[in-house]
C-alpha positions in Angstrom: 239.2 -34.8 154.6 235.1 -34.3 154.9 236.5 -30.9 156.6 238.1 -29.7 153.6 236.0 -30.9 150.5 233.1 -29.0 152.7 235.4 -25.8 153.0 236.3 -26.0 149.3 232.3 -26.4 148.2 231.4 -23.4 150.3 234.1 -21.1 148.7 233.5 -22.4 145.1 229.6 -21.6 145.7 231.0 -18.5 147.6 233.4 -17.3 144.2 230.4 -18.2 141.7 228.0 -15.9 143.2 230.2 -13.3 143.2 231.5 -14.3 139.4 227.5 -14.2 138.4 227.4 -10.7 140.3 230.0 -9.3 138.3 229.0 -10.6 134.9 225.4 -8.8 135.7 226.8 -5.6 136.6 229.5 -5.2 133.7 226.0 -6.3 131.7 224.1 -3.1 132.6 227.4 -1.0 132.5 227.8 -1.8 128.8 223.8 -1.4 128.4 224.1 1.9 130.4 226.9 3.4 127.8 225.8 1.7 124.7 222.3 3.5 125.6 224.3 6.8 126.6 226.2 6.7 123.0 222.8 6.1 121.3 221.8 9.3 123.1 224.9 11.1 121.9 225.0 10.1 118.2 221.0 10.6 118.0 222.0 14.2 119.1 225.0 14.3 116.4 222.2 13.2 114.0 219.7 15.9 115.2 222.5 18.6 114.6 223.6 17.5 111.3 220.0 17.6 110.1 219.4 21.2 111.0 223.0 22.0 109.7 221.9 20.5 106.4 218.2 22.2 106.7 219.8 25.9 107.4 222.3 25.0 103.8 219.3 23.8 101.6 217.5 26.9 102.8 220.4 29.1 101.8 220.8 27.6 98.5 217.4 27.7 98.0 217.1 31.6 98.1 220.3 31.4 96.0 218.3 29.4 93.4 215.9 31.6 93.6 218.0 34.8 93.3 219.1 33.4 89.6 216.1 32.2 88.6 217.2 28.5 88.9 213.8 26.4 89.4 213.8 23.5 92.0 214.2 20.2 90.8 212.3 17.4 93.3 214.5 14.5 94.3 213.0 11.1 93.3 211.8 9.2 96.1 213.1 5.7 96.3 210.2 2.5 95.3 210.7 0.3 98.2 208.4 -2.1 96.9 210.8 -2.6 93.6 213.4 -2.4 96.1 211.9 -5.1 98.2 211.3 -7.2 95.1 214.6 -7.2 93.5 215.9 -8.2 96.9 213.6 -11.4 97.6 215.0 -14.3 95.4 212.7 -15.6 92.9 210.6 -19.2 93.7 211.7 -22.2 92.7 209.9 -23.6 89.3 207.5 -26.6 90.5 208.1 -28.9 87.5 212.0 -28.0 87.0 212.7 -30.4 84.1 215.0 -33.4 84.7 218.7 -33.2 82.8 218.5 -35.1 79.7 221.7 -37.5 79.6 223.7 -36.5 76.0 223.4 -39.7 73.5 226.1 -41.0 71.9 224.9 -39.7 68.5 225.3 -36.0 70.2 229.0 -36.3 71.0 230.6 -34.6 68.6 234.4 -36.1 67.7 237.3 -34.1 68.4 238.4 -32.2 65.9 241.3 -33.8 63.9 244.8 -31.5 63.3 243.8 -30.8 59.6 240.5 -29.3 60.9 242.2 -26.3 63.2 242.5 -23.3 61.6 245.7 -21.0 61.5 245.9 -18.8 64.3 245.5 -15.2 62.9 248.2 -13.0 63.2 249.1 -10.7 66.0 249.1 -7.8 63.3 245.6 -8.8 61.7 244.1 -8.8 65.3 246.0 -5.5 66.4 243.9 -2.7 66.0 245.0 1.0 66.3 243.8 2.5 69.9 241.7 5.6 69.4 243.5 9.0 70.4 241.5 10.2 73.2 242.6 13.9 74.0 243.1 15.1 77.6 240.3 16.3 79.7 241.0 19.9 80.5 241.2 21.0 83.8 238.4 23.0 85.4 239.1 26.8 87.0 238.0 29.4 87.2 239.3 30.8 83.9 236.7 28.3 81.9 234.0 30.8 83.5 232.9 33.5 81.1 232.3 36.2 83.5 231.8 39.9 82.3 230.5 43.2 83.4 226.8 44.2 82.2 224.8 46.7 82.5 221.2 46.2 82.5 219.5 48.5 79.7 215.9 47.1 80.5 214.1 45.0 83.1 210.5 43.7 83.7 208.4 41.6 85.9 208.0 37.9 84.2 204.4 37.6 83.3 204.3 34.1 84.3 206.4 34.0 87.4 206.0 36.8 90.1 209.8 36.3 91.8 211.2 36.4 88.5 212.9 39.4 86.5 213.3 40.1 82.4 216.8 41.8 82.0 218.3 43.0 78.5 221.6 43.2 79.6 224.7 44.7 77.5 227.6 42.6 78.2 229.6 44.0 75.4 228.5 41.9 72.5 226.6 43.2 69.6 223.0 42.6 70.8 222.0 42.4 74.5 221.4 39.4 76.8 218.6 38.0 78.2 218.9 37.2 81.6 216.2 35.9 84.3 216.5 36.2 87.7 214.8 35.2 90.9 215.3 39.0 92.4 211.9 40.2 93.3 211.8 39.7 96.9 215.2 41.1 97.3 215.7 44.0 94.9 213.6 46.9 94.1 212.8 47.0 90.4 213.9 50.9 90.6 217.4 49.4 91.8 217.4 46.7 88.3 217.6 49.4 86.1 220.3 50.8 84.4 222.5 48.8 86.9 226.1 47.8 86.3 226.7 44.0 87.4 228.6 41.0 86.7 226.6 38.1 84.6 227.7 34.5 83.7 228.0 34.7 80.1 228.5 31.4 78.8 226.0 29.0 80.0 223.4 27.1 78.1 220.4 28.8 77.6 217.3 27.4 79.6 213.9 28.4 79.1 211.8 29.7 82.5 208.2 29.5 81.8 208.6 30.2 78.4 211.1 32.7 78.4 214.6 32.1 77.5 217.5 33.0 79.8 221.0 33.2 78.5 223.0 33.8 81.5 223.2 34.7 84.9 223.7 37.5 87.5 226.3 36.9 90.1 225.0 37.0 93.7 225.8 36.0 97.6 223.4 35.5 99.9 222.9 34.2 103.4 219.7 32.8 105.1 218.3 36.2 105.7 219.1 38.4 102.5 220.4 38.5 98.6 223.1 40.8 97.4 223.8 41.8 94.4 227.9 41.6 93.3 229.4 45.3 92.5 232.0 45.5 89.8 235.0 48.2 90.8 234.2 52.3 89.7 235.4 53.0 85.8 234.2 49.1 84.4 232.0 49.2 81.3 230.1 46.6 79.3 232.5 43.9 78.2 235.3 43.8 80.7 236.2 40.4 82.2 237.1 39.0 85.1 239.8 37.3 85.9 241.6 35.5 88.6 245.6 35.7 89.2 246.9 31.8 88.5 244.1 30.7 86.1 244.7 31.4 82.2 241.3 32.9 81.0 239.7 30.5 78.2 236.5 30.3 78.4 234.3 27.5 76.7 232.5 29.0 73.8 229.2 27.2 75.6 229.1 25.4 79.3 228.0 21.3 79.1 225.8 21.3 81.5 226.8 17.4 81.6 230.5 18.0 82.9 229.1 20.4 85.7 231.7 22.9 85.1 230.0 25.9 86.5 228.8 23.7 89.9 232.3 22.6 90.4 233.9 25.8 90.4 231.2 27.5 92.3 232.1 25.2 95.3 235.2 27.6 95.6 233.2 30.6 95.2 233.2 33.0 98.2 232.9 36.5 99.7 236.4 36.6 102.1 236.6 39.2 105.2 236.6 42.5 103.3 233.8 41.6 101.0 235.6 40.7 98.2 234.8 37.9 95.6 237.1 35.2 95.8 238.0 31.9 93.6 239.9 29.8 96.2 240.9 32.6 98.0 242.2 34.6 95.7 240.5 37.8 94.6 238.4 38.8 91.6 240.7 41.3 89.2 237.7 42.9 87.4 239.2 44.5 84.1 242.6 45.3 86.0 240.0 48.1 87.8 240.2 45.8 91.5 238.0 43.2 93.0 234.1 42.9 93.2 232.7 43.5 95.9 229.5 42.5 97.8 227.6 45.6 99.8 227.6 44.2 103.3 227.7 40.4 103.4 231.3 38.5 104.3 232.1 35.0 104.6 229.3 33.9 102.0 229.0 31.8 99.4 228.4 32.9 95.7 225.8 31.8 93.1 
């Protein structure tokens, strides 16, 4: 009996090294890969962040083709932040309850003392109408050929042009735009292009811009969108699907313009799309852009 309680000893001592054996290892297996997925998703990380760099750098220079200045993000107040989060200190002298006297209880109110209900039809009040939110599209944009009769340097800005631009109504347009670096002022000039007609005029270092000229670009150069041979001041552009009806003025508070632009691209043959479907300038054929495919348009 000795014998055996020996045996079994031994062979428990035997199985609980072996246990404490295995639990180390699987502990620096799961160390190993938690260490190798930290690896992988810091690498995920480091790709996303240059993804997102090269994209802000594009729509940078797409700002900057339309004139559009940069706005700086805010940066966060961690020591507000920090403060709202810690709860405040208990008050040293917190004053004691006071027990109600029986002078302060107030009796119940007797049935002659309740007031009538008021009627359901008093209380009812009519619900205000509150109309439909039209959809955005492309048709709410008002985009129109122009042809630029004049263009100078801004005097206060060096990357900026001064366009008149005659987009068909009865006095011209002015239009700034951030296209110094990327078009020769020779090439401005009497030049036939499409504009954004009807947003909300912003000044740019004192001068006034009242619309916009419709580019691509990628991270290395701006072009400059061509309308189809025979257009002329004042022919639109349209977009099979979406009923043209264009909002007299763009609020810049409903981001109209920004939401549709997300669909804005050049396809494989260099035309402007909404969507994927082509730009019908004036029933003439689609714009175009001169060598740039698969880009976004601003």
């Amino acid at each position: 009996m000795n014998v055996n309680s020996s045996t079994i000893n031994k062979l428990l001592k035997t199985v609980s090294n072996e246990v404490s054996e295995l639990s180390a290892a699987l502990t620096r297996m799961q160390k190993a890969n938690t260490q190798e997925r930290i690896a992988d998703l810091q690498k995920e990380n480091d790709d996303l962040d240059k993804q997102i760099e090269k994209y802000k750098a594009e729509l940078g220079k797409l700002r900057a083709a339309n004139g559009v200045p940069e706005i700086p993000m805010p940066k966060k107040d961690h020591t507000t932040a920090a403060c709202a989060s810690e709860p405040s200190p208990p008050s040293e002298n917190p004053s004691a309850p006071v027990a109600a006297s029986k002078n302060d209880v107030k009796p119940a109110a007797s049935k002659n003392d309740v007031k009538p209900a008021a009627s359901k039809k008093e209380n009812k009040k009519a619900a205000p109408q509150v109309e439909p939110e039209e959809e955005i599209h492309f048709g709410r944009l008002d985009i129109r050929v122009g042809k630029i009769i004049s263009v100078e340097k801004h005097p206060n800005a060096d990357s900026l042009y001064v366009e008149q631009v005659d987009v068909g109504d009865e006095k011209p347009k002015t239009v700034l735009s951030g296209l110094v670096k990327f078009v020769p002022i020779e090439e401005m000039k009497d030049r036939i292009a499409l504009f954004l007609c009807n947003l909300k005029p912003v000044k740019m270092r004192g001068i006034s811009s009242e619309g916009m000229i419709m580019c691509t670009s990628d991270s290395e150069k701006c072009e400059i969108l061509q309308p189809p041979a025979g257009c002329k001041p004042g022919d639109v552009v349209t977009v099979e699907g979406y009923e043209r009806k264009p909002d007299p003025q763009l609020n810049p508070k409903k981001k109209i313009f920004e939401t549709v632009q997300v669909d804005l691209k050049i396809n494989n043959n260099k035309e402007a799309t909404y969507k994927g479907h082509p730009w019908n300038v004036a029933g003439k054929g689609p714009a175009l852009s001169s060598s740039l495919t698969n880009t976004i348009i601003k």
